[in-house]
C-alpha positions in Angstrom: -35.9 -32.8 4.5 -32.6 -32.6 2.5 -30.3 -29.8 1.9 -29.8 -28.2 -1.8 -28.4 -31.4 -3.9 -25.7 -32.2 -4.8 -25.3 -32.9 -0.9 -22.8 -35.4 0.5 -25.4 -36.0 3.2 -28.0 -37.6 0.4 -25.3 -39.7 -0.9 -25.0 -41.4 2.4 -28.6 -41.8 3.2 -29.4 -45.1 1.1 -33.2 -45.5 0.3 -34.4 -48.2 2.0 -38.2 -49.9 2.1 -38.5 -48.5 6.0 -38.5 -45.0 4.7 -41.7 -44.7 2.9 -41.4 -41.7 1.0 -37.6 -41.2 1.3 -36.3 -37.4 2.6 -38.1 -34.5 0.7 -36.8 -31.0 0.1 -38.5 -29.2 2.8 -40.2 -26.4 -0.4 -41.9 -29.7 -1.2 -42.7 -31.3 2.0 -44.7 -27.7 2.7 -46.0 -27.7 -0.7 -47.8 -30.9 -0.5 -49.4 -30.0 2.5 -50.9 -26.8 1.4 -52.2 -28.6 -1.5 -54.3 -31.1 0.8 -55.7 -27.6 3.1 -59.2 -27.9 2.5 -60.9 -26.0 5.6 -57.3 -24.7 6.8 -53.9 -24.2 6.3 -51.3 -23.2 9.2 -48.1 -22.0 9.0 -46.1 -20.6 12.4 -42.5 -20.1 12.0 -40.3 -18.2 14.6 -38.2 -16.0 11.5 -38.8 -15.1 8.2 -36.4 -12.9 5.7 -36.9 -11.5 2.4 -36.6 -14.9 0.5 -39.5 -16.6 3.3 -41.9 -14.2 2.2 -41.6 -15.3 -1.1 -41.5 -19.1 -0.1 -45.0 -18.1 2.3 -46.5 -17.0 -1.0 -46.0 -20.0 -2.8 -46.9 -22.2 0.3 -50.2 -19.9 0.7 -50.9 -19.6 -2.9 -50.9 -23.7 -3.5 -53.4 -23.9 -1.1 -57.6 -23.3 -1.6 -58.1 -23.8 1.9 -61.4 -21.4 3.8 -59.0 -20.0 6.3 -55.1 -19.3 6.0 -53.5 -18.7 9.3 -49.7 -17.4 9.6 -48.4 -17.6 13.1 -44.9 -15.5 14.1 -43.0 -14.2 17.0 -42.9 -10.5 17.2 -44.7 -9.4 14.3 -44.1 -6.1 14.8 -40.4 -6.5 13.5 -42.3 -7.9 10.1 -44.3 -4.5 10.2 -43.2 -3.1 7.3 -43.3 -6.3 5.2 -46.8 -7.2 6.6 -48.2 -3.8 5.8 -46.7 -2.6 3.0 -45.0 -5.2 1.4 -46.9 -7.5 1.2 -50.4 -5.8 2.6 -52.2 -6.4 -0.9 -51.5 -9.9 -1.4 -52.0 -10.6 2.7 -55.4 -9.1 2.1 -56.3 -11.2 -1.6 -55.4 -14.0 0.1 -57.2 -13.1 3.8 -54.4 -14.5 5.6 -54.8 -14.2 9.3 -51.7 -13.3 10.9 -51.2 -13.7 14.6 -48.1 -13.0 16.7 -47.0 -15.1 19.5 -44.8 -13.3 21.6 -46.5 -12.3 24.6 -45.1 -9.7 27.8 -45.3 -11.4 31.0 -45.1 -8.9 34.1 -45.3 -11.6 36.7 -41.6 -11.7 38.7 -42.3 -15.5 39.3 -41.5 -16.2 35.6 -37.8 -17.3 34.7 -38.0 -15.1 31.3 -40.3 -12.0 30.7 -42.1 -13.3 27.6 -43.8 -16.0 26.4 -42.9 -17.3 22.4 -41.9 -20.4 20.1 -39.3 -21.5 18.7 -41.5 -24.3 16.9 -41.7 -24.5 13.3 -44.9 -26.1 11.8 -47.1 -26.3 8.5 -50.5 -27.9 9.3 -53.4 -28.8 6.7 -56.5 -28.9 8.5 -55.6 -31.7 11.5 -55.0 -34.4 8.9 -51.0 -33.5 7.7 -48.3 -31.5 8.9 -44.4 -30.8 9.2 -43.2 -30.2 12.6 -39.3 -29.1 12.3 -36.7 -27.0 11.9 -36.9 -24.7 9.0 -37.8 -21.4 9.3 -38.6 -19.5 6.3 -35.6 -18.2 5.8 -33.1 -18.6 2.7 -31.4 -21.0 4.5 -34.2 -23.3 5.3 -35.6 -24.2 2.2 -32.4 -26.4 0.8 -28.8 -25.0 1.9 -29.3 -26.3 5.3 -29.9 -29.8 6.8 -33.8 -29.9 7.7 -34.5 -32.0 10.2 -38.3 -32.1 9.6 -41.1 -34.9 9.8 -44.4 -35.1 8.1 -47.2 -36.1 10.4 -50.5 -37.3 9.9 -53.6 -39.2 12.0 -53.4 -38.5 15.4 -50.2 -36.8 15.6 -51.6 -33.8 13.5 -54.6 -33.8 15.5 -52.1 -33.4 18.6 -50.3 -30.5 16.0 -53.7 -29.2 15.7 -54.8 -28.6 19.2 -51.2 -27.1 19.6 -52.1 -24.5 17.5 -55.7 -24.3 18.5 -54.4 -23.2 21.8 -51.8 -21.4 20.6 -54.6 -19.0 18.5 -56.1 -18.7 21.6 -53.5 -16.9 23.3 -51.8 -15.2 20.7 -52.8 -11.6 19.4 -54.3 -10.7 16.4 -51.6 -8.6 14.3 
């Protein structure tokens, strides 16, 4: 995914036939996955700010997927947001949100918790963006994305990821 054009960077990227589908901007790559949810639609990302809540709207609002999932690390900072903010829309839209940032106690463990740093938008198991945007200003065109769209049996692998990743995370 490409920053906010005009970019320098795209001028240097020539499109050529072994890049089907050329560099997206990364509001689009999410977009376009949302759009082909039809059971469910994923979206975990590490940090969000004012202008990502907007940007989780739109993804969550392109979709008509059964079962919308949003997947953070330390929810509780998004407290506010989560329930007053945005508690209405969150509620229309019966978006699951789970947080990923779990205490460990055990003095065997280099770091007391367990979280992500992964940033992914999945579509059922059939398409997804693993990368580097969070929803943040910045990562929806005035930085350099470096984001991928996969499909087949990478977002199957993407999908078990998150699968196990539900399982251990808590409900928010």
């Amino acid at each position: 995914t490409m920053p906010l054009a005009p970019s320098y960077l795209a001028e240097t990227l020539p499109d050529t036939p072994s890049r089907p589908g050329g560099y997206l901007p990364t509001s689009t790559a999410m977009l376009r996955i949302a759009q082909t949810a039809a059971e469910c639609i994923v979206v975990m990302s590490p940090f969000v700010d004012g202008f990502g809540f907007g940007w989780l709207r739109s993804v969550f609002d392109a979709s008509h997927a059964h079962r919308k999932i949003l997947i953070l690390r330390d929810a509780d900072q998004y407290a506010v947001e989560l329930s007053v903010h945005h508690a209405e829309w969150l509620q229309a839209q019966a978006i699951e949100v789970w947080d990923y940032d779990l205490p460990h106690s055990s003095g065997t463990r280099a770091l007391p918790r367990e979280t992500f740093h992964a940033k992914i938008v999945l579509a059922d198991s059939c398409l997804g963006y693993v990368g580097s945007a969070n929803f943040l200003g910045s990562g929806d065109g005035t930085s350099l994305e470096a984001g991928v769209l996969v499909d087949g049996t990478a977002a199957v692998q993407v999908a078990k990821l998150i699968d196990a990743v539900i399982r251990v995370a808590r409900r928010f």
